[in-house]
C-alpha positions as CSV (number, residue, x, y, z in Angstrom):
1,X,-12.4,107.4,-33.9
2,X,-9.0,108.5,-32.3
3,X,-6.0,107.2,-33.9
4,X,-4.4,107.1,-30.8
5,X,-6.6,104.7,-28.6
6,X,-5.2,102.1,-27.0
7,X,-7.7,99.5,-26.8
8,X,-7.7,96.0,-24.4
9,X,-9.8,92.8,-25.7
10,X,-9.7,90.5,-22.7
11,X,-11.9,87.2,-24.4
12,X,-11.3,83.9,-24.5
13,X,-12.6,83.1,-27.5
14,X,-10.5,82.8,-29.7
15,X,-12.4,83.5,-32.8
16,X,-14.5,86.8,-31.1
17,X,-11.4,88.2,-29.6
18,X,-9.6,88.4,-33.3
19,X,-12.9,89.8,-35.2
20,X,-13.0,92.3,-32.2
21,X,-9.7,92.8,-32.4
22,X,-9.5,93.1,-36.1
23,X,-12.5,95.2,-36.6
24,X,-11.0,97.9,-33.6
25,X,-7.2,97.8,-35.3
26,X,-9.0,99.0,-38.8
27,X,-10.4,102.2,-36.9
28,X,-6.8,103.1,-35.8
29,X,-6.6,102.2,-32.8
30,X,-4.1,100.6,-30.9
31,X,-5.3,97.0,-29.8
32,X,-4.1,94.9,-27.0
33,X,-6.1,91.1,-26.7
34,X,-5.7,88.9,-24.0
35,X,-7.3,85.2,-23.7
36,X,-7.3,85.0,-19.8
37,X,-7.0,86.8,-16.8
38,X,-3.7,86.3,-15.9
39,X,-2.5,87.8,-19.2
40,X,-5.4,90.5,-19.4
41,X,-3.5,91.8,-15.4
42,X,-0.2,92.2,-17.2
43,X,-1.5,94.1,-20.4
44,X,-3.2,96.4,-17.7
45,X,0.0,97.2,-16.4
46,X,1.8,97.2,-19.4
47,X,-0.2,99.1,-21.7
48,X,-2.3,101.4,-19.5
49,X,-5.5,101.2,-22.5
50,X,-7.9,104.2,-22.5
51,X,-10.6,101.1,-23.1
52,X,-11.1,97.6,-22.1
53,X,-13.3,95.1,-23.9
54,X,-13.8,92.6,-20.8
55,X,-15.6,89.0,-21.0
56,X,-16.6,88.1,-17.6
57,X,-16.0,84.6,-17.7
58,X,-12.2,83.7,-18.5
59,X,-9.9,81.2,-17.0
60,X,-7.4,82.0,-14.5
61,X,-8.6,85.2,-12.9
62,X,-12.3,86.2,-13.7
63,X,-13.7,89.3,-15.5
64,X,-14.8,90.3,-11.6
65,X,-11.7,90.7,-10.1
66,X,-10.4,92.4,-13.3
67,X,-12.9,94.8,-12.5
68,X,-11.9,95.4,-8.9
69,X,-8.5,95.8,-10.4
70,X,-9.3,98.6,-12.6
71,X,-11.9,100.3,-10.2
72,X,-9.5,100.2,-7.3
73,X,-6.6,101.3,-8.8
74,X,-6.2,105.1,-9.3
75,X,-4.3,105.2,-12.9
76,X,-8.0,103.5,-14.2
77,X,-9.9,105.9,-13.4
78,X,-10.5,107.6,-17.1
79,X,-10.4,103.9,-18.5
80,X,-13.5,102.9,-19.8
81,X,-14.8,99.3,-19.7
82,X,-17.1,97.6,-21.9
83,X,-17.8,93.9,-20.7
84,X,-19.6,91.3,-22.6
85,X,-21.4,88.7,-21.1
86,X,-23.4,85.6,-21.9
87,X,-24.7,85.5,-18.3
88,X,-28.4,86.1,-17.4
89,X,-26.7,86.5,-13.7
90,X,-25.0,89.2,-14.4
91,X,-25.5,92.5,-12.0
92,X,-24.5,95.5,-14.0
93,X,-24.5,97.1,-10.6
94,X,-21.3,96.7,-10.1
95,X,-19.7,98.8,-13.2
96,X,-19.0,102.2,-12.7
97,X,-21.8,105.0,-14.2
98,X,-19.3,105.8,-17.0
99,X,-19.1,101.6,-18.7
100,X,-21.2,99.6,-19.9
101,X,-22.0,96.2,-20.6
102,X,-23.2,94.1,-23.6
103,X,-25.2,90.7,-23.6
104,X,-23.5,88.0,-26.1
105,X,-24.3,87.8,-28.8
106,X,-23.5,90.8,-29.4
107,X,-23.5,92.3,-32.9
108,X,-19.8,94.5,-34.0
109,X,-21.7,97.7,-34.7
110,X,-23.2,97.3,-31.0
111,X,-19.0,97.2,-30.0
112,X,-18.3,99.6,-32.4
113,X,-21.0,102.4,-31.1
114,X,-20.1,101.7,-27.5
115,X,-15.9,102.0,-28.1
116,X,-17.2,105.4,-30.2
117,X,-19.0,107.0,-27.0
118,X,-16.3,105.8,-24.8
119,X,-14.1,108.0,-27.1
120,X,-16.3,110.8,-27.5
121,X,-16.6,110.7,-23.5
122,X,-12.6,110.8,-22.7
123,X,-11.8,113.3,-25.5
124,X,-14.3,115.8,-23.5
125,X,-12.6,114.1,-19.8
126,X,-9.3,115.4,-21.7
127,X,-10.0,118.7,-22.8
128,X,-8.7,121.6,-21.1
C-alpha cells in the first residue's frame, strides 16, 4: 500500500472505528477517524483524504449528505469512498462507479482488499 495515503474513518462506533483505524495506520497510511458527521465535514476540509471509510448511519449529519458533499464538490473527485452499512435499505445506486460499499459485518481483509484497489486505482488516475 502507499505510504502516503491519507485515509478518513467516519464510524460511530467506537470500537470498529479504532480496529479500522488501527489496522489502516499499520499499512502506512495516514488515518483520519471521525465519530459523527459534524466532525467527519471538518476532516474533509481539513485533510483532503485520497479515501473515505463512511458508515451511513452517524449522528449529526448522515453518511448521505456526506456523500453529496464529496460528490458535489470538485476537490473529491479522485477521492474514493468505501461505505459500510448495516442497512438492508441501502441503494448503492447512489455511489459513484469508482466506490464501493460493504454490508456490516464486514470482515478487515474485505476493508483491507477494497482500500488496496482504491489505491491501485488512483496511483494509475495519478500517473502521467
Amino acid at each position: 500500500m502507499t505510504e502516503n495515503a491519507r485515509i478518513l474513518v467516519v464510524e460511530d462506533d467506537a470500537l470498529l472505528r479504532r480496529l479500522i483505524c488501527e489496522t489502516l495506520s499499520r499499512t502506512g497510511s495516514t488515518v483520519f477517524e471521525a465519530n459523527s458527521g459534524v466532525e467527519a465535514l471538518r476532516i474533509l476540509t481539513d485533510g483532503r483524504p485520497d479515501i473515505v471509510i463512511l458508515d451511513m448511519r452517524l449522528p449529526q449529519v448522515s453518511g448521505e449528505e456526506i456523500l453529496k458533499t464529496i460528490y458535489s464538490n470538485p476537490h473529491y473527485t479522485k477521492t474514493r469512498v468505501l461505505v459500510l452499512t448495516a442497512s438492508a435499505y441501502f441503494d448503492p445506486r447512489i455511489l459513484r462507479p469508482t466506490d464501493q460499499y460493504l454490508i456490516k459485518p464486514v470482515p478487515m481483509s474485505s476493508i483491507l482488499a477494497a482500500v488496496h484497489h482504491f489505491l491501485s486505482d488512483l496511483s494509475v488516475c495519478s500517473s502521467p
